[in-house]
C-alpha positions as CSV (number, residue, x, y, z in Angstrom):
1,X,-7.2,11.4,-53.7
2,X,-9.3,8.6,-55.6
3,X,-13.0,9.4,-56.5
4,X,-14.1,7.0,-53.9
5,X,-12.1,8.2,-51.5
6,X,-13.0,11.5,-52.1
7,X,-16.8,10.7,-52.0
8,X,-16.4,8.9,-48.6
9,X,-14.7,11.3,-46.9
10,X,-17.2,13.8,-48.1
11,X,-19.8,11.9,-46.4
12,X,-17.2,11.2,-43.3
13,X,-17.0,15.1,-43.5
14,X,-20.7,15.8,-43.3
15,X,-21.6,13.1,-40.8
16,X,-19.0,14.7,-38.2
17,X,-20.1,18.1,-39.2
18,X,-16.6,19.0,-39.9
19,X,-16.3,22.2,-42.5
20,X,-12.6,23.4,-42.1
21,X,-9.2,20.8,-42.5
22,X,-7.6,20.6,-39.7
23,X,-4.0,21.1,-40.3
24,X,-2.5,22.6,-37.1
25,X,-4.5,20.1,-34.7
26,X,-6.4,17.5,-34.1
27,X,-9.6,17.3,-35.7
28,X,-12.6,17.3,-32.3
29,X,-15.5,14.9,-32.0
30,X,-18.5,17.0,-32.1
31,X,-20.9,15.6,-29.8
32,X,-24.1,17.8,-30.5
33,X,-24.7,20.8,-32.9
34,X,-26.4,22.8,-35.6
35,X,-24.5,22.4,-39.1
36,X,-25.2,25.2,-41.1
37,X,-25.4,24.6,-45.2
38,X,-25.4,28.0,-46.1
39,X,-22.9,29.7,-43.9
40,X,-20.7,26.4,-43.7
41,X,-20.6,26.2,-40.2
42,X,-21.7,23.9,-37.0
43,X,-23.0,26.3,-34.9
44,X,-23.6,26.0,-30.9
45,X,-21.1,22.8,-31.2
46,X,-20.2,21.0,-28.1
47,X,-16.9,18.9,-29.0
48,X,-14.3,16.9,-27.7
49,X,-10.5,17.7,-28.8
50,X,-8.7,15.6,-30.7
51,X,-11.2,12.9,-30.5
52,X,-12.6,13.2,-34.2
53,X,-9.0,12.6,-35.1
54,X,-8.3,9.5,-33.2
55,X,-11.3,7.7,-34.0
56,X,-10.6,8.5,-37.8
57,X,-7.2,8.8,-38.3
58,X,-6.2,6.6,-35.3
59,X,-3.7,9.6,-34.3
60,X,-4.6,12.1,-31.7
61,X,-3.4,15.1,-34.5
62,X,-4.9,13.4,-38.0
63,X,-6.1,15.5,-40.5
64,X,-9.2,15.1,-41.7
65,X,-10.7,16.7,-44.4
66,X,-13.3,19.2,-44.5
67,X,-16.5,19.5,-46.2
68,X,-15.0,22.8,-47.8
69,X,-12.6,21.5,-49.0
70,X,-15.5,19.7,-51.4
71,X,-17.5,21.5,-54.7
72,X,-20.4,22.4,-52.6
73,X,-22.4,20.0,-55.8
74,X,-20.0,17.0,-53.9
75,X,-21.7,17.7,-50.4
76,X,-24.4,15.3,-49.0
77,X,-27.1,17.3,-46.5
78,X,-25.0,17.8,-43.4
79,X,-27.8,18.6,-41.0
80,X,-29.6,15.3,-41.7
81,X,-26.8,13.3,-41.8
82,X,-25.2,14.5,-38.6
83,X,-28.2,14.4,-36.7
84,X,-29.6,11.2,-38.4
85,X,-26.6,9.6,-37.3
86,X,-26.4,10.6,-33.6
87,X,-30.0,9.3,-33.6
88,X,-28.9,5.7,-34.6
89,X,-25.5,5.8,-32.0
90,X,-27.2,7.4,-28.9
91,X,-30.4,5.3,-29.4
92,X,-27.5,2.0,-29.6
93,X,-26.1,3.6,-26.3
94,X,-29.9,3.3,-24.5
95,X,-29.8,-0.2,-25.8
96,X,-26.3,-1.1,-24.7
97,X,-27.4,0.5,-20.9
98,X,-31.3,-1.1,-20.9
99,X,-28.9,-4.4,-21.5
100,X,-26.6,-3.5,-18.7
101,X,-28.7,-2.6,-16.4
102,X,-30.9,-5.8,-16.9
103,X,-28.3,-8.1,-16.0
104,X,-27.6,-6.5,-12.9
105,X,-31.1,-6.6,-12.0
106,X,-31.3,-9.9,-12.7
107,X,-27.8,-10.4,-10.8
108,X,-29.8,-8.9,-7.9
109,X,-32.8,-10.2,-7.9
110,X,-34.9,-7.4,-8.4
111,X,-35.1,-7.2,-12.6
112,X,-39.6,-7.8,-11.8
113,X,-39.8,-5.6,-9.1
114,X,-38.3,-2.0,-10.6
115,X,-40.8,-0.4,-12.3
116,X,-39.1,2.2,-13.6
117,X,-37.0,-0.3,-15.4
118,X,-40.0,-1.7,-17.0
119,X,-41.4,1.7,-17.9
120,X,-37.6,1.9,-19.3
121,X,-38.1,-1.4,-21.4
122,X,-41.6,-0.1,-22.8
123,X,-40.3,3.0,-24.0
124,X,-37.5,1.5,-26.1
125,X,-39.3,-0.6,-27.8
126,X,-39.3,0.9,-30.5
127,X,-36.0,1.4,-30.9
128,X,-34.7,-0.8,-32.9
129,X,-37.1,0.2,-35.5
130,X,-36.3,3.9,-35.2
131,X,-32.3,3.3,-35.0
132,X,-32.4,1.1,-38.4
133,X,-34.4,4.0,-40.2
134,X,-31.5,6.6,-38.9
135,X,-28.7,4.4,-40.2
136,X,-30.8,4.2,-43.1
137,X,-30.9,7.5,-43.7
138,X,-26.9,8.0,-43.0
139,X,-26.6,5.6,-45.4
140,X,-28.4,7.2,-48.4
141,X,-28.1,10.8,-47.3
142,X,-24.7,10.3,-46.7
143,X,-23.6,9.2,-50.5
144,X,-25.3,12.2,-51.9
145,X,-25.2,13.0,-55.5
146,X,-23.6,9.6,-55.6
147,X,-25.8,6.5,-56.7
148,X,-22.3,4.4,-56.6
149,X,-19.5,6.4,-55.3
150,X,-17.3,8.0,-57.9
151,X,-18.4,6.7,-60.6
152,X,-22.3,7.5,-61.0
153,X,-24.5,10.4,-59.4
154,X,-28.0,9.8,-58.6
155,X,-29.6,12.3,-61.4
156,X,-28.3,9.7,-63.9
157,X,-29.6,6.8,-62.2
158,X,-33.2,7.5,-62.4
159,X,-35.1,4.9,-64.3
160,X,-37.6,6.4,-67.1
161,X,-41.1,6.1,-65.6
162,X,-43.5,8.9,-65.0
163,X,-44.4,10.0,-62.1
164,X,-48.0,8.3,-62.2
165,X,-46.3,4.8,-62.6
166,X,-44.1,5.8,-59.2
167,X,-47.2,7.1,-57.2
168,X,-49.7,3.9,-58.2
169,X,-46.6,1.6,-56.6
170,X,-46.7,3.3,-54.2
171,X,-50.0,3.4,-52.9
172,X,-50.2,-0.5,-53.9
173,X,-47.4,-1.0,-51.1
174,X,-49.2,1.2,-48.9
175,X,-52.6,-0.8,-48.9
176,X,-50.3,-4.4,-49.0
177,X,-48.8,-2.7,-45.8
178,X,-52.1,-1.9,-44.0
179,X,-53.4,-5.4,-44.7
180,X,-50.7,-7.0,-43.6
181,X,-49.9,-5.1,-40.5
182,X,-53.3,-4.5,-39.3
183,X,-54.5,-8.5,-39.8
184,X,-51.3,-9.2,-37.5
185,X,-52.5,-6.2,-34.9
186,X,-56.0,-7.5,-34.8
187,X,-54.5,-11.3,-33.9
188,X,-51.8,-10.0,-31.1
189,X,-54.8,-7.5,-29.7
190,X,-57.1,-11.2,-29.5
191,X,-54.2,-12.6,-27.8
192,X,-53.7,-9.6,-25.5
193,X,-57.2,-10.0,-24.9
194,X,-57.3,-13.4,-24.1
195,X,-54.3,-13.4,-21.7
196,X,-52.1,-15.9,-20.6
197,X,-54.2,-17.1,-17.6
198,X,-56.1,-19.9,-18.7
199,X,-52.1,-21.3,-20.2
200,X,-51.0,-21.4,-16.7
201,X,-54.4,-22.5,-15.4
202,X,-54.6,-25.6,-17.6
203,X,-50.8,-26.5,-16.7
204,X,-51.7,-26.6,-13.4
205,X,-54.8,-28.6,-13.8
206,X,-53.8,-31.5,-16.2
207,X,-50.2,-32.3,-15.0
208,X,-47.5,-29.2,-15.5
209,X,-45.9,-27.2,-18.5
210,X,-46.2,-29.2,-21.8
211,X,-49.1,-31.7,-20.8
212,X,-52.0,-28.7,-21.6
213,X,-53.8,-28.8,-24.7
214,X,-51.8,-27.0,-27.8
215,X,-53.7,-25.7,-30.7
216,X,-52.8,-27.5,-34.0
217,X,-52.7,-24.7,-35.9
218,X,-51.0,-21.5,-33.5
219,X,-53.2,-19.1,-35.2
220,X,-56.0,-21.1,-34.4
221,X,-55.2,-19.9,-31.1
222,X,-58.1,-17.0,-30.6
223,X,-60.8,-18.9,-31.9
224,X,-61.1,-21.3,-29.2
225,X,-63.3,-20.6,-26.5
226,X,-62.2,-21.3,-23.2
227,X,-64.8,-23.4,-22.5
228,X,-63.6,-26.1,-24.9
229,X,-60.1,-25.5,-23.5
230,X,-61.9,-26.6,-19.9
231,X,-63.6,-29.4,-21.5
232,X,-60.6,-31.0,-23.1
233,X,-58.7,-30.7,-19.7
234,X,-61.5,-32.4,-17.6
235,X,-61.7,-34.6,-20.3
């Protein structure tokens, strides 16, 4: 096989935690599982038959190779791309049901009335965030020693600055992060603060949705009383 194709089924390989080629049968899916670096196997794995196969081969008996079959310098980290991986799928499965299961609330009538939806809802929020950093470690695990697949590993790609250079970057981001992230906390706690009451309240006082008084500036938002809001509505 081609160097790229070798180095992506390597990382195939180690994503599946799948150590020996199946020759004799279909490769299964293995749903959950410890893969083991040193003894080169997935230990307490619960699998599928066949399933492994079919998704990657598109037969039901494929072969697919295994990560021994791979100079043990070629492998990427199989634990933390197998389980970085599920992460990112089962946490787009929770999305995919939350979804689901909103429409036929909302079908029903009853998507503001079950709590335990909303209590749902809260506790994925963030996982977008969380399923984007698992891909993204999939991604960059999963290409181990390969900066570009096939062609250069990642001990050659590193660029020629010390490691005082590195760590002063990085703290600059750090402290650019903080900033930035805490300003926009402090304004969205204001707004929590504030509430959406006197929006509604000032609607139904002046004439309806669009005809209250709108900030010219949005973040100018938190810095007016409502006092003043009441005063340009009886105004």
């Amino acid at each position: 096989m081609g160097l790229i194709t070798y180095a992506k089924w390597s990382s195939v390989a180690a994503m599946e935690g799948h150590w020996e080629t199946n020759h004799e049968e279909g490769m299964p899916l293995y749903l959950f599982g410890l893969p083991d670096m040193q003894e080169e196997h997935t230990k307490y794995a619960i699998a599928i038959p066949n399933l492994g196969s079919l998704i990657l081969t598109h037969s039901m008996d494929g072969t697919v190779t295994g990560l021994k079959d791979f100079a043990p310098e070629d492998r990427p980290n199989s634990t933390i791309v197998f389980w970085s991986f599920r992460i990112m799928v089962g946490l787009g499965m929770l999305m995919l049901l939350m979804a689901f299961a909103s429409v036929w609330l909302r079908k029903t009538g009853k998507l503001y009335e079950q709590k335990w939806f909303h209590g749902f809802a809260l506790i994925m929020t963030p996982s977008g965030f969380i399923a984007l950093l698992a891909g993204w470690f999939t991604t960059e695990v999963g290409r181990q020693p390969w900066i570009v697949y096939g062609i250069m590993r990642t001990k050659d790609a590193l660029s020629p600055v010390s490691a005082e250079q590195v760590g002063l970057t990085l703290i600059i981001f750090v402290v650019v992060y903080c900033i930035v992230f805490g300003v926009g906390i402090y304004y969205m706690l204001k707004l929590m603060h504030k509430g959406p009451k006197f929006i509604h309240s000032q609607a139904s006082e002046i004439g309806g949705v669009g005809h209250f008084k709108t900030p010219m500036r949005p973040l100018s938002a938190i810095n007016e009383s409502l006092d003043e809001q009441d005063k340009g509505a009886s105004s």
